[in-house]
C-alpha positions as CSV (number, residue, x, y, z in Angstrom):
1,X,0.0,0.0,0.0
2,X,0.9,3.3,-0.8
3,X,2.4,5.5,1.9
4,X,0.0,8.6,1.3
5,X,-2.8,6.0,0.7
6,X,-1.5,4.5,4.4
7,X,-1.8,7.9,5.8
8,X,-4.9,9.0,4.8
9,X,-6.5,5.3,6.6
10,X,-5.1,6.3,9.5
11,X,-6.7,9.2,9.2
12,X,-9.6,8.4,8.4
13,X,-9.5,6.1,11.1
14,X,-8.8,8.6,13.9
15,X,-11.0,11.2,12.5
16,X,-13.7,8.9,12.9
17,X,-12.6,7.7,16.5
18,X,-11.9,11.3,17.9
19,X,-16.0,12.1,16.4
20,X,-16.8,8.8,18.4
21,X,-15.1,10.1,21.6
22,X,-16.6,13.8,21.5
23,X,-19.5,12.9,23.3
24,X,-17.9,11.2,26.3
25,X,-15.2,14.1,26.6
26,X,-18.7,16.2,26.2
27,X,-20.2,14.6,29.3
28,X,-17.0,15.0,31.3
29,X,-16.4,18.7,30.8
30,X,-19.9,19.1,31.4
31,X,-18.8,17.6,35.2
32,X,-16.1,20.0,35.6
33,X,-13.6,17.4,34.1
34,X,-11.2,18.2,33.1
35,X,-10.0,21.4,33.4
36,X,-11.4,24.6,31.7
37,X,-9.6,25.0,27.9
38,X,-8.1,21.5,28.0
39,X,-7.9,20.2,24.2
40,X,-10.3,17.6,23.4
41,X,-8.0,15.5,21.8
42,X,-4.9,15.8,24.4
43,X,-6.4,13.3,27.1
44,X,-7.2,10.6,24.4
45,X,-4.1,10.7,22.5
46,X,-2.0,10.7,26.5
47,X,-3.9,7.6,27.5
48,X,-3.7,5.6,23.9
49,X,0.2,6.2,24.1
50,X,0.2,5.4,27.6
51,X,-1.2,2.1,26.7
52,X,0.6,1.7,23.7
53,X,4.1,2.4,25.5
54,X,2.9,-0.3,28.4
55,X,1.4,-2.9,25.8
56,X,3.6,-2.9,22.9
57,X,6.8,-1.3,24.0
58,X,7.0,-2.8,27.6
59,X,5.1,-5.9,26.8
60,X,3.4,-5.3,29.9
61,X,-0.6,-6.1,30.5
62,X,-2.7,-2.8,30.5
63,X,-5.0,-3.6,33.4
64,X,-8.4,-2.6,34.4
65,X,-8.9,1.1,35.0
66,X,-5.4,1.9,33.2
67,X,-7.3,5.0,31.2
68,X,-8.8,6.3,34.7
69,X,-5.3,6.2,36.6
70,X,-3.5,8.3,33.7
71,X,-5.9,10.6,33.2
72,X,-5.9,10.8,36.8
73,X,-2.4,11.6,36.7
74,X,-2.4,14.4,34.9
75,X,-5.3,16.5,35.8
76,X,-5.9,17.8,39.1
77,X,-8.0,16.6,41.4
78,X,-11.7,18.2,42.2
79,X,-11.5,21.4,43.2
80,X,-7.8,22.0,42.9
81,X,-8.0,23.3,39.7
């Protein structure tokens, strides 16, 4: 396959991924999380290459509740922000 047909699958792909995830990001500012002005796309992408470093690069299980504990990592807690 082509490398500019490769790139425009992927995306494709993550277009239509990131349109999927909108709603649940929705939902969570909506709750105050996360933080004010925090880029739609910047807590996704953080936890898929957090998974991604742990799965494929460390060969390492990614465990239940993996996506809650990074996010949790990098945005503050309620009501310190």
């Amino acid at each position: 396959m082509p490398d500019d047909e490769l790139a425009s699958l992927n995306r494709d792909f993550f277009a239509d991924r990131f349109s999927r995830e909108q709603p649940v990001f929705a939902r969570a500012a909506a709750r105050g999380e996360p933080p004010p002005g925090t880029d739609p796309m910047l807590l996704p992408g953080l936890v898929a290459g957090a998974a991604g470093m742990r799965a494929l690069l460390r060969s390492e299980p990614v465990p239940p509740g993996f996506a809650a504990a990074a996010v949790g990592a990098v945005t503050p807690a309620r009501g310190d922000a």
